[in-house]
N, C-alpha and C positions, 0 to 999 in steps of 0.2 A: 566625433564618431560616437555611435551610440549602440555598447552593447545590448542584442536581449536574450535572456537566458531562461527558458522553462525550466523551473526546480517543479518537481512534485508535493504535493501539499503533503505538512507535516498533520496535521489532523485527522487527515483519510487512515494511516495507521491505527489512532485512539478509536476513530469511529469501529473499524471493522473489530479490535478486542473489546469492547460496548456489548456487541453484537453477536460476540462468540461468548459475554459472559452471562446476558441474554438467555442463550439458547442452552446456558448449562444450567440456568436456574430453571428453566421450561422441563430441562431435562431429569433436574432433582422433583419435580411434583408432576412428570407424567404419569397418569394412570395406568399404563402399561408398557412391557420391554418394548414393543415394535415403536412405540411413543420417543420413548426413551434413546434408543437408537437413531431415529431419524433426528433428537434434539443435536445429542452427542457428534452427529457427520456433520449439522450445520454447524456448529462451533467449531470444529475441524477445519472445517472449510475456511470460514472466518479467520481462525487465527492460521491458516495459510498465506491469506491474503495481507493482511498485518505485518505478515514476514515477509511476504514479496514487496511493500509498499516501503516499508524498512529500508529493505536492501538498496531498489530504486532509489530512494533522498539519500542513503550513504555514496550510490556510485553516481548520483549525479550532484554531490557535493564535492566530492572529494576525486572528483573525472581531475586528470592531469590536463594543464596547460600549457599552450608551445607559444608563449609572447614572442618567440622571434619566427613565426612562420605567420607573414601577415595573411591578414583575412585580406579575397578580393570582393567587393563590393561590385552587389549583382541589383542592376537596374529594370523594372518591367520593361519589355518592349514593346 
């Protein structure tokens, strides 16, 4: 029997804080606040994302398992 199991990539987390730390350095030498502001909500965003991509690989790592409730095995028809 052969299980398969989608985990979510652990990498896509680092990518997206990369990405928000990016956009705080864009945010430290924009020329002006309106600059500045739009750097700041993208690195917001980013490290949102980071934290939901997080959460995802904790609850699809550590999802409970029911070894006594078999799988049925489903065939194309």
């Amino acid at each position: 029997m052969t299980v398969h199991v989608e985990v979510p990539s652990v990498k896509q987390p680092e990518k997206y804080r990369r990405l928000a730390r990016e956009a705080i350095r864009r945010a430290e030498e924009a020329p002006s606040l309106y600059f500045r502001l739009g750097y700041l909500s993208l690195a917001s965003g980013w490290r949102a994302l980071a934290e939901e991509a997080e959460k995802n690989f904790w609850d699809c790592t550590h999802a409970e398992v029911h070894w006594d409730d078999p799988w049925q095995e489903r065939r194309a028809s």
